[in-house]
N, C-alpha and C positions, 0 to 999 in steps of 0.2 A: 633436504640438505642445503646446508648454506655457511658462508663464513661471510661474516660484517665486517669490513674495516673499515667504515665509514666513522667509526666511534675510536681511530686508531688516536691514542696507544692502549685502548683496550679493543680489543679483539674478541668476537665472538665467534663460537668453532659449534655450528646445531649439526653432529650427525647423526640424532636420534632414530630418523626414518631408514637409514643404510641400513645392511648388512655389516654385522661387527666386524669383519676384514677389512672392508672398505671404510669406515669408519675411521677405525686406525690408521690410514692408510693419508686419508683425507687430514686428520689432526697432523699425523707428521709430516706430511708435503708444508699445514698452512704453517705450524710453529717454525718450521724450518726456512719458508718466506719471509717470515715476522722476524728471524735471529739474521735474514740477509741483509734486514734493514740498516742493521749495526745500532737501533738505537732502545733506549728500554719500553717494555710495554709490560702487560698483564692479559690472559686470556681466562675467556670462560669457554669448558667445554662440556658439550650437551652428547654423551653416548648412547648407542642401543640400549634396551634394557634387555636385550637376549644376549648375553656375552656367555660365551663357549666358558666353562670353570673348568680351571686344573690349570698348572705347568704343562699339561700336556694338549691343550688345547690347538686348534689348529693356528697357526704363525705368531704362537707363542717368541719364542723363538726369533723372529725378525721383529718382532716388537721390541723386546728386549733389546736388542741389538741396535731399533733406533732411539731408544732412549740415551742408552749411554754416546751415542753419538751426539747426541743433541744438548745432553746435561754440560758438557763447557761452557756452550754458549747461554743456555739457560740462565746457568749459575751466574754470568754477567750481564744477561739484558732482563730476565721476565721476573717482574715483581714481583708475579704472583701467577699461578693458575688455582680456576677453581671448579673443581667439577660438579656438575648438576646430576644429584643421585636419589631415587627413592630411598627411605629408611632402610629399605629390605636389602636396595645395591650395597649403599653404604655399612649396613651391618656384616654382609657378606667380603666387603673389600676393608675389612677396619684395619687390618695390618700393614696391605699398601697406604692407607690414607694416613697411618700413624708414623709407617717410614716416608713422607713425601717430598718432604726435604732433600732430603738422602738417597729418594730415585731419581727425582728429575732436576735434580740442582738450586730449585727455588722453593721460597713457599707455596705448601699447595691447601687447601679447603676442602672439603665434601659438602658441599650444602641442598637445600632442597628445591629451589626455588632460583629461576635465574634473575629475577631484583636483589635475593640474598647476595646473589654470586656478585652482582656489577658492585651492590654498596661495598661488599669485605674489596674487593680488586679495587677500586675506586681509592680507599685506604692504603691499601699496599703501596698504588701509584706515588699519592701523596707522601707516606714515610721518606725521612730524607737518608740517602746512602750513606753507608758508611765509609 
C-alpha cells in the first residue's frame, strides 16, 4: 500500500495489497487530502482484485455515501481518475466505468496498465478548463 504525491498534481493511490475495505477506505481519506488542497490534480488508483460483488456487499453502502460526498469537489479539482483494472475487473465493472463521470464528478478511465494510467491523466492535466 502506498500513495505518491511526490508526482503531485498527479497522485498515485496503490491499494492493491489491502483488503478491499480498507482499500476504499485509504482511496477516500487520500482524494479527500488531494480536494483539501483546493487545487486541481488527476489520480491513478490501483484496487484489490478481490472486491466483495453485489450492492450488497459489505460497506457498500459507505462507499456510496463517500462518493457523493466527495463528487463536488471532484467535479472542480480532479481532471481525471483512472483506475488500474485487469480485463476480467473491467468487464465485470463496465457499467460503473461507462457511468464514471456521473459518479464521481470527473473523468474517469479503466485501463490496464499503470504507464497507460499516468499517459491518459497526464492528458487530462494538460486539457485547458473550460
Amino acid at each position: 500500500m502506498s500513495v505518491e504525491w511526490s508526482g503531485w498534481p498527479l497522485l498515485e493511490i496503490s491499494a492493491a495489497e489491502l483488503p478491499h475495505a480498507e482499500a476504499r477506505s485509504l482511496v477516500v481519506r487520500t482524494l479527500s487530502a488531494a480536494l483539501d488542497r483546493g487545487e486541481h490534480f488527476a489520480a491513478m488508483v490501483q484496487m484489490p482484485l478481490d472486491a466483495p460483488r453485489g450492492p450488497g456487499a459489505p460497506d457498500a453502502t459507505q462507499q456510496v455515501r463517500a462518493v457523493r460526498e466527495l463528487r463536488p469537489g471532484l467535479a472542480e479539482h480532479c481532471r481525471g481518475l483512472a483506475f488500474v483494472l485487469s480485463a476480467e475487473e473491467e468487464a465485470r465493472h463496465s457499467k460503473a466505468i461507462q457511468s464514471g463521470t456521473t459518479i464521481w464528478g470527473c473523468p474517469t478511465a479503466a485501463v490496464d496498465a499503470p504507464t497507460t494510467a499516468r499517459v491518459w491523466l497526464r492528458d487530462c492535466l494538460a486539457k485547458e478548463l473550460p
